[in-house]
C-alpha positions in Angstrom: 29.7 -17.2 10.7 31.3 -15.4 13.6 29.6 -13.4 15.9 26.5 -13.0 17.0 23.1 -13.1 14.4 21.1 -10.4 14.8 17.9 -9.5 12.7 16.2 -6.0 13.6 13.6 -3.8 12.7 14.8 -0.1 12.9 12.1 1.6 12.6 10.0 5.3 13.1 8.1 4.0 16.2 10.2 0.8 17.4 13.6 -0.8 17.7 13.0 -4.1 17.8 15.9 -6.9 17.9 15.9 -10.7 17.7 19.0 -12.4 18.6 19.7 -16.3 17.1 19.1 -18.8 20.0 17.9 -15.9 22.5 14.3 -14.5 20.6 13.7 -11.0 20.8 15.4 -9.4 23.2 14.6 -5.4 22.4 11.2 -3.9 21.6 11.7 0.1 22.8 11.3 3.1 21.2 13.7 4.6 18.4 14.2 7.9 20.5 17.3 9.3 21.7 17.2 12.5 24.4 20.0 15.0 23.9 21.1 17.8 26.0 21.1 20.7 23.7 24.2 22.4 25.0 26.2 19.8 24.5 24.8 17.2 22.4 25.7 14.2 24.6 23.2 11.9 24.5 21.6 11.5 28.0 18.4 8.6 27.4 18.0 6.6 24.9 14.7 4.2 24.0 12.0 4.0 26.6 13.7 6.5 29.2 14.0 8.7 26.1 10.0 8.5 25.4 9.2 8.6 28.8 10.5 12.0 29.1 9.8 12.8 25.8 7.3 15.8 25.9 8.0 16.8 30.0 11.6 18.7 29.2 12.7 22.6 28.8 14.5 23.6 26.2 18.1 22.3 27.6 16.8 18.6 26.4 15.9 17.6 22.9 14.2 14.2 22.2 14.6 13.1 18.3 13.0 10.8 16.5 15.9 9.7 14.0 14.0 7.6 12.1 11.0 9.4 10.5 8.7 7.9 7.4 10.5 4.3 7.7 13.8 6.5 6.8 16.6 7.4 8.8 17.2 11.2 9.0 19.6 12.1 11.4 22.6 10.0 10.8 24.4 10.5 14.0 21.8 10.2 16.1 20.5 7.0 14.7 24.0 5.7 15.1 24.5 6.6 18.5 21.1 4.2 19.5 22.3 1.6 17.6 25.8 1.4 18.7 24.2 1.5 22.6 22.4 -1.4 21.3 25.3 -3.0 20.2 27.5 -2.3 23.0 24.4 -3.6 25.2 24.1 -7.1 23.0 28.0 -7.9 22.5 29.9 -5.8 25.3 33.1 -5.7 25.2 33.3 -9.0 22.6 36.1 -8.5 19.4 33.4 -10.3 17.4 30.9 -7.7 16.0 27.3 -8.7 15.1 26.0 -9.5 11.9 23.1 -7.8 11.1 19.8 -8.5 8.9 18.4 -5.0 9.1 14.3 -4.5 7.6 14.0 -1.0 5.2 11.3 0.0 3.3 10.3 -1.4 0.2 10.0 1.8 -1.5 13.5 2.9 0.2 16.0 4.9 -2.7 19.5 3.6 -2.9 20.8 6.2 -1.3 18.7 5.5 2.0 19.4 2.5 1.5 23.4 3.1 1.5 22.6 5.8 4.5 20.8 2.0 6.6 23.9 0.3 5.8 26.3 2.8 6.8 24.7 3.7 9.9 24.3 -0.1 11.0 28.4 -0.8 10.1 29.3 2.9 11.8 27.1 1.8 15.0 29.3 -1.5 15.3 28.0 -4.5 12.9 30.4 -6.4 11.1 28.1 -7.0 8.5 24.9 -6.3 7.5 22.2 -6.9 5.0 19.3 -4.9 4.1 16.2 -6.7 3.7 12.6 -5.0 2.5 10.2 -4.7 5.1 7.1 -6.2 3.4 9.3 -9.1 2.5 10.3 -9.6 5.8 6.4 -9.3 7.4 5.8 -11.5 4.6 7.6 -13.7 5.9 6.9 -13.4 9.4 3.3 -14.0 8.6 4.0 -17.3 7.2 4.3 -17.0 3.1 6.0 -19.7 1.7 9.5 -18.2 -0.3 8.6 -20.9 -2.9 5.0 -20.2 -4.0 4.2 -19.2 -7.2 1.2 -17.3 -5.7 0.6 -13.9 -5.4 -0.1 -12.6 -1.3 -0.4 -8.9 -0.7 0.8 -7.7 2.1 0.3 -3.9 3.6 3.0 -3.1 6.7 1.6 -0.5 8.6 3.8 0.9 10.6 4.3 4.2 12.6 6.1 6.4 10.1 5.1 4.7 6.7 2.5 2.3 5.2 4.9 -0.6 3.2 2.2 -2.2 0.5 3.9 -5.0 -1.9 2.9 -8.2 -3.7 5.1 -11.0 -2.9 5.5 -13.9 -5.2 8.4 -16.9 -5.4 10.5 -15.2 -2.5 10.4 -11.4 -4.0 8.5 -8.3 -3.7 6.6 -8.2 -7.5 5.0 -5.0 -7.3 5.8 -2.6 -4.1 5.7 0.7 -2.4 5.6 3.0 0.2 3.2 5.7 1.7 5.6 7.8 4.0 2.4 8.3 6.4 1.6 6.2 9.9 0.3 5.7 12.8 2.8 9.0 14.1 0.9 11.2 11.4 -2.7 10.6 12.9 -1.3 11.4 16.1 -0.2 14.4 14.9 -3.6 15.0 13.2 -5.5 14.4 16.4 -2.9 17.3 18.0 -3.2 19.8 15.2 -6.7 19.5 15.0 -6.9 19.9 19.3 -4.7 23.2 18.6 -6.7 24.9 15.9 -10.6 23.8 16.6 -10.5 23.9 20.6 -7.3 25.7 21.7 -6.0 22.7 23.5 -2.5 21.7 23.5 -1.4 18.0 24.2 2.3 16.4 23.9 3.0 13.4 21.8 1.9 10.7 24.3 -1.1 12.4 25.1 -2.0 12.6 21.1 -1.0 8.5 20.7 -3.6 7.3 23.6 -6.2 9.4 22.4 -5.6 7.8 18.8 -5.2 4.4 20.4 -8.3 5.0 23.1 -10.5 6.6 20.8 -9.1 6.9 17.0 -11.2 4.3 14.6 -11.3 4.1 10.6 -14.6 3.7 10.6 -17.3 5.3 12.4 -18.3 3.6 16.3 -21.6 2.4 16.6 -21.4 3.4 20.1 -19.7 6.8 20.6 -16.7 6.6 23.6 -15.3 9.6 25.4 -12.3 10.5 27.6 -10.7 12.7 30.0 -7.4 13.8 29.2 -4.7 16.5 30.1 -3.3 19.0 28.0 -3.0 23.2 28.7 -5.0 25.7 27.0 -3.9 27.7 24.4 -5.0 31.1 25.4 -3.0 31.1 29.0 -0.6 28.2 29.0 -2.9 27.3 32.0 -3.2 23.3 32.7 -6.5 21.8 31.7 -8.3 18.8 31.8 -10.5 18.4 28.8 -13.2 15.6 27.6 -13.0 14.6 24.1 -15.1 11.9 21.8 -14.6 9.4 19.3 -16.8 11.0 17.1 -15.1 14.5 17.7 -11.7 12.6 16.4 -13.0 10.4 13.5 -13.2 13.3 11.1 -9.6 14.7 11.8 -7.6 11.6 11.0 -9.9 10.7 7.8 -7.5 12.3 5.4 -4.6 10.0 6.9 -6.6 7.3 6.2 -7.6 8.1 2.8 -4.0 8.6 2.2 -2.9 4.8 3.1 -5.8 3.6 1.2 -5.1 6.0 -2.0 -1.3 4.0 -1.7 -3.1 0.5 -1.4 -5.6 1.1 -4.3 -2.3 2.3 -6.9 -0.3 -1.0 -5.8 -3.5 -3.0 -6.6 -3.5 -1.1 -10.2 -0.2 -1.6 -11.3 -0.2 -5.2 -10.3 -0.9 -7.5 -13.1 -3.9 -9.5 -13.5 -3.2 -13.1 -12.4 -1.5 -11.8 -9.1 -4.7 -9.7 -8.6 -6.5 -12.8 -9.5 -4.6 -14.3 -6.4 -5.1 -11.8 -4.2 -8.5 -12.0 -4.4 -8.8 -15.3 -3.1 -6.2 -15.3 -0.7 -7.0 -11.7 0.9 -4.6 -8.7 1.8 -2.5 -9.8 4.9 -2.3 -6.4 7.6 0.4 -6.4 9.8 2.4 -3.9 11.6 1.2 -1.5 14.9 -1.2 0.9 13.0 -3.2 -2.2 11.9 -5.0 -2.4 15.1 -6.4 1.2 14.8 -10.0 0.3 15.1 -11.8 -0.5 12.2 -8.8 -0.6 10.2 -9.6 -4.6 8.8 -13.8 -3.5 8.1 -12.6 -0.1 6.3 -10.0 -1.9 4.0 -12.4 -4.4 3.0 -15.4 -1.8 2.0 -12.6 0.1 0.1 -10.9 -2.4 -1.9 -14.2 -5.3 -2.2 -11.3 -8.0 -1.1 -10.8 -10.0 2.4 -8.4 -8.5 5.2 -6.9 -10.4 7.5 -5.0 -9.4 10.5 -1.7 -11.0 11.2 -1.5 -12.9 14.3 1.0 -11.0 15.9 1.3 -7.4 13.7 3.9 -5.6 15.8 6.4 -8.3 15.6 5.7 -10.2 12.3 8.6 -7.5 10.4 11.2 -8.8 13.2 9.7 -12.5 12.9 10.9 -12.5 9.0 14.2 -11.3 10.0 14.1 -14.0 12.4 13.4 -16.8 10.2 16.4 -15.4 7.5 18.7 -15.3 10.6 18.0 -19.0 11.2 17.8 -19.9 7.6 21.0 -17.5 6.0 20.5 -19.6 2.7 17.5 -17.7 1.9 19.3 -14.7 1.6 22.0 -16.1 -1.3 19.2 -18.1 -2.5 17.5 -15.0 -3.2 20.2 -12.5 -4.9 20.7 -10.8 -0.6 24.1 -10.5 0.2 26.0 -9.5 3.7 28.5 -6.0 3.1 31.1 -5.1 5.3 32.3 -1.5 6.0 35.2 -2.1 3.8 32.9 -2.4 0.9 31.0 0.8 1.2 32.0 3.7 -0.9 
């Protein structure tokens, strides 16, 4: 195949890429700063979240990946295609592409991942489901007959599927992540204490302090936000115990999404998945107490993937050093010339 091999997960939080025979060579933000007036893009991954939050008006900072999905087209293609230009330069031989989408993802977004990747600058690309991918990544033999469940929590959806024999058996996906509880956490500083924070304030308190299941040992912080009655900057002190209530109903949510995937999936898989466990993986699995609050919930083991943040990009990995997996498996590469 010519041209460079290129698996990535494209996702709400995280561009990560893994390049054959060079490993991963990009973990940074899927954000993209814009100047407003006139729309040329001026940062783009971590110098776009670094600033992201400290602008006026004259800058925007999007997001264009939100839920797992991509929605805003252009911008989504113009990080990609800096990407691209930054892996190939000024090679004629474009990069193929094994690009990670949601299991629950509709045709359409599907057709909207593929277009954007070929528009961006891949010569061809296939679209792989993220929970097959982790799955994977994590280690699941393609062959097995046995059902594994895996739940991908990322930062803009949960992906929950049951993988058997190489495919996804039962699967969907809860658009809500680890970039909803840090919106909790900053709606509920807003309306109960008159504090506002920015985004990156919102994420460390959810990383410092956020849990799914009550500390034994409450832990506070000092952070930095301004007050809602005069704009004013403040310094504020805030609890673990304060925030545990606040992001509860985004937990419930993921768990709600777990518990119908467990329902639907027939009984000897479930047979299966009780004695091999529920596999997390994805950033959002580390919240604290994430592992001990599954578990109480569904009565079944949870174990944590080794390496969560990267075992999505791991399974593209492996399928970009073993492409026979993908015919082997009803995937296919598509070129620009066959989208219609």
């Amino acid at each position: 195949m010519i041209g460079k091999t290129v698996g990535i997960d494209f996702g709400s939080t995280s561009t990560i890429m893994y390049v054959e025979g060079k490993g991963i060579i990009l973990d940074e933000p899927t954000m993209i700063a814009i100047d407003v007036e006139t729309g040329i893009p001026i940062a783009i991954g971590n110098t776009a979240y670094t600033i992201n939050g400290r602008t006026d008006e004259t800058i925007d900072v999007i997001s264009p990946v939100q839920n797992g999905i991509i929605s805003d087209y252009t911008h989504a293609e113009h990080i990609l295609r800096y990407y691209f230009h930054r892996l190939c330069g000024n090679s004629i031989f474009k990069p193929n592409v094994v690009l990670t989408v949601p299991s629950g993802a509709t045709n359409l977004e599907k057709h909207t991942f593929l277009e954007v990747a070929m528009r961006a600058g891949a010569g061809r690309v296939c679209l792989i489901e993220e929970s097959l991918a982790s799955a994977i990544g994590v280690g699941f033999e393609s062959n097995s007959f046995t059902g594994r469940f895996i739940v991908n929590i990322g930062g803009g959806a949960v992906d929950i599927s049951v993988v058997t024999m190489g495919s996804l058996a039962v699967s969907k996906s809860v658009k809500i992540g680890g970039k909803s509880i840090d919106d909790a956490i900053a709606r509920y500083l807003r309306k109960e204490r008159d504090i506002l924070v920015g985004p990156q304030t919102a994420e460390l308190l959810k990383i410092c302090l956020g849990s799914a299941v009550p500390r034994k040992e409450e832990i506070a912080m000092i952070a930095n936000g301004k007050s809602g009655l005069d704009n004013m900057p403040m310094s504020f002190e805030v609890t673990s115990t304060e925030l545990f209530p606040c992001i509860k109903e985004q937990l419930d949510q993921m768990v709600s999404g777990i518990k119908s995937v467990l329902e639907i999936t027939p009984p000897e898989l479930v047979g299966d998945i009780s004695e091999n466990g529920i596999v997390l993986t994805g950033g959002t699995s580390l919240l604290y107490g994430m592992k001990k609050m599954l578990e109480a919930e569904t009565g079944i083991e949870v174990i944590l993937a080794k390496d969560p943040l990267y075992s999505c990009v791991s399974g593209a990995a492996a399928i970009v050093k073993d492409l026979d997996f993908l015919t082997e498996n009803g995937y296919a590469f598509q070129t620009v010339q066959g989208l219609s």
